[in-house]
N, C-alpha and C positions, 0 to 999 in steps of 0.2 A: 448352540454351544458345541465346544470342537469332541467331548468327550460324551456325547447323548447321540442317542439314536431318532431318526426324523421322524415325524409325525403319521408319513405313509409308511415306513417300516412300522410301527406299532401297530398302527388298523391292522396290517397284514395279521399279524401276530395273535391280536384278540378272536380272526375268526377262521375255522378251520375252511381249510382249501377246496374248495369245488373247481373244475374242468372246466373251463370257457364250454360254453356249444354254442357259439357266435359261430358262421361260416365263413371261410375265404371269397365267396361271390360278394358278403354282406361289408368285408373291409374291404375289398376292389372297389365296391358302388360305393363308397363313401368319399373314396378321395379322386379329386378331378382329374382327369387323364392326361393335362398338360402339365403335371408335376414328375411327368415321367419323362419329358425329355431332355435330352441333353444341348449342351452351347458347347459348341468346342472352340470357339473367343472365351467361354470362363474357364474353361479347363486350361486354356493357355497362359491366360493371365492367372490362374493358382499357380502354376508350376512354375509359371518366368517369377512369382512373387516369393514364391519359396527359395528360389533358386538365388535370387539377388538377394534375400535374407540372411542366406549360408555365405554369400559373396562379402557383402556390408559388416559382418561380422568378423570373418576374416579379418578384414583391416582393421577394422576395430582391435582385435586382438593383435596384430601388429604395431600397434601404437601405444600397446598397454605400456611397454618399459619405458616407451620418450615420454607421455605423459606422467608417469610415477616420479617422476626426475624431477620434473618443477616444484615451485612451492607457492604455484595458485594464489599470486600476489601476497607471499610474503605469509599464508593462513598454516602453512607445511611445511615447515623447515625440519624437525628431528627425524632422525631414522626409522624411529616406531610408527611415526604420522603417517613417513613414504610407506611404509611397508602395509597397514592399516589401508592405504590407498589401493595401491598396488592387487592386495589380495581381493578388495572389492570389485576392483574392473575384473578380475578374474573371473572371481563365481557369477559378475554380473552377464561377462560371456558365456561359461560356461551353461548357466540356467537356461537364456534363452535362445543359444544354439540348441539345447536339446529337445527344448520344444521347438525349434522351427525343424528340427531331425522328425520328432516325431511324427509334426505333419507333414512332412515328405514321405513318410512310413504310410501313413491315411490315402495320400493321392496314390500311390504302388499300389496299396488295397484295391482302392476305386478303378484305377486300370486296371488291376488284375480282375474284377469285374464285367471289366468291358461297360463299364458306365463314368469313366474319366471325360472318351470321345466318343463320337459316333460311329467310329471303323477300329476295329479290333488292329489293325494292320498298324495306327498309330500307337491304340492302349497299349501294346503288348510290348513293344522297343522303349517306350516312356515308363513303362511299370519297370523291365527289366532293367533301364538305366535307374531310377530312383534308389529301388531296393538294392542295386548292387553295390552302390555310393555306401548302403549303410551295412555291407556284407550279408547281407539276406540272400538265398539262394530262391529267387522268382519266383521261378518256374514249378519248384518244390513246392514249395509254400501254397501258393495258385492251386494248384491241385489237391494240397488236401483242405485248404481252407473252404473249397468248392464241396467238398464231402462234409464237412462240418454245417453247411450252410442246407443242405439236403438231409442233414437228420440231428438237427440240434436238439438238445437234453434226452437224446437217444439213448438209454445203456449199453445199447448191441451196436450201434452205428454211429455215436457222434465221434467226430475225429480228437477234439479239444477239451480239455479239463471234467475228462469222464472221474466220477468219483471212484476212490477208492473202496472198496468193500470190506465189512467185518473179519471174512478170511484173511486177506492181505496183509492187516496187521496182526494176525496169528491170535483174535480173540477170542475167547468161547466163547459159545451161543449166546443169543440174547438171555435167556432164563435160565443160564448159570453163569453169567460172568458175575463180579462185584466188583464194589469201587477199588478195591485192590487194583484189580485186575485194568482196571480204564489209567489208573493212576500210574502204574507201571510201564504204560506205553505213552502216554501224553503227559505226565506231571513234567514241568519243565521250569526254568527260573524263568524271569521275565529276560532279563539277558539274555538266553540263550534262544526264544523268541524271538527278539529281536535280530539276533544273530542270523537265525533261518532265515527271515522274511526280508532280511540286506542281502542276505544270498540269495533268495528266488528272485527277488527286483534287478540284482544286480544282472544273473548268469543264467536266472530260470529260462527265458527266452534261448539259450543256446542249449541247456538243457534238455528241453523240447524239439530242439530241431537234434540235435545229439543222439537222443535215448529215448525219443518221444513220448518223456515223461508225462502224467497224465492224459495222452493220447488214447488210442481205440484198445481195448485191452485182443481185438479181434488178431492181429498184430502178434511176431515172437519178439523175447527181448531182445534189444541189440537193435532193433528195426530205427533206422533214421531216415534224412532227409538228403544222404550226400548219395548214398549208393543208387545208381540208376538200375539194378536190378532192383532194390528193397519191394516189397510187398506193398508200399503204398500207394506207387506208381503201376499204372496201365504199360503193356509193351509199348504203344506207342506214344509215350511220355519219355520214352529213357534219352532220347536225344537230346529233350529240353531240359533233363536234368543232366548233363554231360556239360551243355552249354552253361547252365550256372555257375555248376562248377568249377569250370573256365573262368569266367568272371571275377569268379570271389579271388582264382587262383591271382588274376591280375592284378586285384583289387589288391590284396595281400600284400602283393611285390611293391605296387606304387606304396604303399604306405611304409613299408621296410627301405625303400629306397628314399624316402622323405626323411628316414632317421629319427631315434627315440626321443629327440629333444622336441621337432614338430608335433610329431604323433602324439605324444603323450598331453600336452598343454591345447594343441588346436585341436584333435580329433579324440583321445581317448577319454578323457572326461564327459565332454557330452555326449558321445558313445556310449557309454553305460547310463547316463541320466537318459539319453534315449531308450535304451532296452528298457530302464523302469517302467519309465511310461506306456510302454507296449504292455510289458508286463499285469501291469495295472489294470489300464481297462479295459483287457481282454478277459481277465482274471474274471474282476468284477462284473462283466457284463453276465455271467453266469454261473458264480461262486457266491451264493447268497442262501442263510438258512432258513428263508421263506419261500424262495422258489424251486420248483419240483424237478425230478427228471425222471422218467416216462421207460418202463420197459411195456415189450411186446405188443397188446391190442391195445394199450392204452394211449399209445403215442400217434400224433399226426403232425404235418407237418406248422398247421396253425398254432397246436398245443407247444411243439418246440418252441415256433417262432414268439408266441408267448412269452414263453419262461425265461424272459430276461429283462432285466431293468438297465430303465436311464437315468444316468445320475450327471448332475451337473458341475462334473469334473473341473476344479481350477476356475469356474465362471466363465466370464465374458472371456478370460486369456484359452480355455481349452473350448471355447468355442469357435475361435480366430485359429488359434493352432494346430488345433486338432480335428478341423475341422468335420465339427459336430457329430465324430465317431462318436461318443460316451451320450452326450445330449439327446439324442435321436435314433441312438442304436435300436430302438422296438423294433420303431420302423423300415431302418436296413433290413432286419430279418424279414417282414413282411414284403417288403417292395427291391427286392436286390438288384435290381436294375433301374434304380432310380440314384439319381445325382444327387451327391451330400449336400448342394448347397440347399435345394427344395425341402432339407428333412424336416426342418422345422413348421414347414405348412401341413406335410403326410401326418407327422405326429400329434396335430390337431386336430386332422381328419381323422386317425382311426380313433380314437380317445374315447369321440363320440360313440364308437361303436362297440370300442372292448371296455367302455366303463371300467369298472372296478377290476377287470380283468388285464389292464393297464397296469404295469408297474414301474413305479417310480419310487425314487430314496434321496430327500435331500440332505440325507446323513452326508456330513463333513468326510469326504473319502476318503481320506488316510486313513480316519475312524472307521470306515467302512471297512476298509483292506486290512488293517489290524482283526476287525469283528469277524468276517470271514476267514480268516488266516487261520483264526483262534477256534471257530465252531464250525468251518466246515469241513469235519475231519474224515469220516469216512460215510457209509450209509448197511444198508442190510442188504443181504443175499437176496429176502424174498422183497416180495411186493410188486406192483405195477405202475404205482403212485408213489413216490417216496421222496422224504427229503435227507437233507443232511444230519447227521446226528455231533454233540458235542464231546470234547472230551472225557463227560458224565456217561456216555452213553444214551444220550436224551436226544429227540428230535423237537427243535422249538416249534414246528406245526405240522398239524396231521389231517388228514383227508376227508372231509366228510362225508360219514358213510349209506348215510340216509339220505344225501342229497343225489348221491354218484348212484345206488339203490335204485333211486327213483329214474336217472336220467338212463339207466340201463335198462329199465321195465318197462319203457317207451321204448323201448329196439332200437335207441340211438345206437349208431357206427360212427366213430372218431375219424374212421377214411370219407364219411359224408363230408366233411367240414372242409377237405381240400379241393372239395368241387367249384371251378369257375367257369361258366359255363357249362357243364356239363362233362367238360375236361378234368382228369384229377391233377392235382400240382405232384410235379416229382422234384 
């Protein structure tokens, strides 16, 4: 049902949360080591597929007015019919140009990984033509996406949708706020709900790259993605943020020189149904009020790469399009150098190994991104374990403390678990 939560969110829900202590040596030995390599005959043929997809549609949409014209043997003669027609071939382009944008957004990623090809010297001019197509600044991006992927559900370190805290929304303490007090900062109509989350889908993505909204709070405000001084960049990064810049600058001009008539009907519509989509599930890959996020000794890189679920975004169409960011994303975080197209074999293999520590939600994901939208609103100052809390001020799941007791009176270390071979993962 499009309005119910899936069967693996509810398990989640009924049992309070214990720490994986599965090891990183324990998911490496699980999945075959020829699921790590790359084809760069499939990386070509994704890109030239995407590429003629944005091409095929193109024309498509230039044939929208001569087709609207006819009357399809005599079945479309009144104005309202044409017009009814006419609007259809539209959003029918509009829809899945933005998905085929999307997954040209996916391949940038994977290049920017350095797991699209086998030579960085090809990923990195193919990531930085992709992204620039869709005015994404590469090079920016790449690098903190790379820090986020090094300390995900980090509160000190992750770069990406770090929650906001108690302070932030200027609430008192836990044990003197009251529903007053939660009510006055989150009571909102449904409308204007709505309102917000058309906005985050639509512009949150520039947002972020703008103001580096729910980014690293490590970070001052104002810190974005265009300045090549900014704090987020290495000194020797600032060139390649100069050069995106460039890009987008050109990128800009062609589109202004194409004029508001093209721009708006062939590129800005699915330009924003793209950024949704980005929007979405990135969002969703780690905005859930089941899954934890990790300060100080608590956190490792296994427990990050954990704390995020795969949802089966749009089906069979966000697995062809997107390809298999949302489906497989565990395992991106586990294996970041492995090729999307493999993820569906990896996310077999570790399954096996992180059992219940596996998560998955075949909650219907609009439902999804509305339910997180709605209850992932802030969290608390303290703790080392914690989750999201709602606009009640409630956290729908809490730690268990007799389990994590026990697994700490064995002298477990959370830094044991990134050992593979005897190497720690950084």
């Amino acid at each position: 049902m499009f309005f119910s939560d899936g069967p693996e969110y509810e398990a989640r829900l009924k049992k309070p949360f214990v720490p994986p202590t599965v090891t990183l040596k324990e998911i490496h030995d699980a999945v075959p080591k020829h699921l790590m390599k790359r084809s760069d005959t499939k990386a070509i043929l994704y890109v030239l597929r995407d590429i003629t997809f944005t091409l095929l549609l193109f024309k498509f949409a230039s044939s929208i007015g001569g087709w609207a014209e006819q009357d399809f043997g005599g079945f479309v003669t009144s104005g309202w019919q044409k017009f009814l027609v006419k609007s259809a071939l539209w959003l029918t382009y509009w829809w899945t140009q933005g998905m085929v944008w999307a997954g040209i957004f996916c391949l940038g990623h994977d290049a920017g990984h350095g797991t699209l090809f086998n030579d960085n010297r090809i990923n990195n001019p193919v990531g930085f033509f992709l992204h620039t197509f869709l005015l994404i600044p590469y090079y920016a991006w790449r690098s903190t996406h790379h820090a986020h992927h090094k300390a995900t559900a980090s509160m000190e370190r992750d770069e990406n949708y770090v929650p906001y805290t108690r302070s932030e929304y200027n609430l008192p303490p836990e044990d003197k706020a009251t529903k007053f007090d939660y009510a006055e900062v989150f009571e909102e109509t449904p409308i204007y709900t709505l309102g917000r989350m058309l906005i985050m889908q639509g512009f949150g993505w520039w947002v972020y790259l703008g103001k580096n909204a729910m980014g690293s709070k490590m970070y001052p405000p104002g810190t974005n993605h265009f300045y090549p001084s900014s704090p987020l960049f290495k000194p020797e990064q600032r060139n390649s943020i100069i050069i995106s810049n460039i890009a987008l600058t050109a990128m800009s001009a062609l589109l202004i020189y194409a004029g508001p008539y093209l721009v708006s009907r062939y590129y800005l519509v699915p330009y924003l149904l793209t950024n949704h989509w980005i929007v979405m599930f990135t969002y969703l890959h780690h905005s859930d009020p089941t899954i934890p996020h990790y300060r100080k000794g608590e956190w490792s890189f296994l427990r990050g790469a954990a704390a995020t679920v795969d949802r089966p975004l749009m089906g069979w169409m966000g697995r062809f399009f997107f390809h298999n960011i949302s489906h497989d994303h565990v395992a991106h975080h586990f294996f970041i150098k492995a090729p999307f197209y493999n993820g569906p074999q990896i996310t077999k293999a570790i399954k096996t190994v992180l059992k219940d520590d596996y998560n998955y939600d075949s909650t219907n994901t609009f439902y999804a991104l509305y339910r997180s939208f709605t209850q992932c609103l802030f969290i608390e100052e303290e703790g080392d374990i914690i989750f999201y809390k709602n606009k009640d001020g409630v956290a729908l799941r809490e730690v268990d403390p007799t389990v994590l007791k026990e697994i700490k009176d064995k002298g477990w270390n959370p830094e044991e678990q990134d050992r593979v071979d005897g190497t720690k993962v950084e």
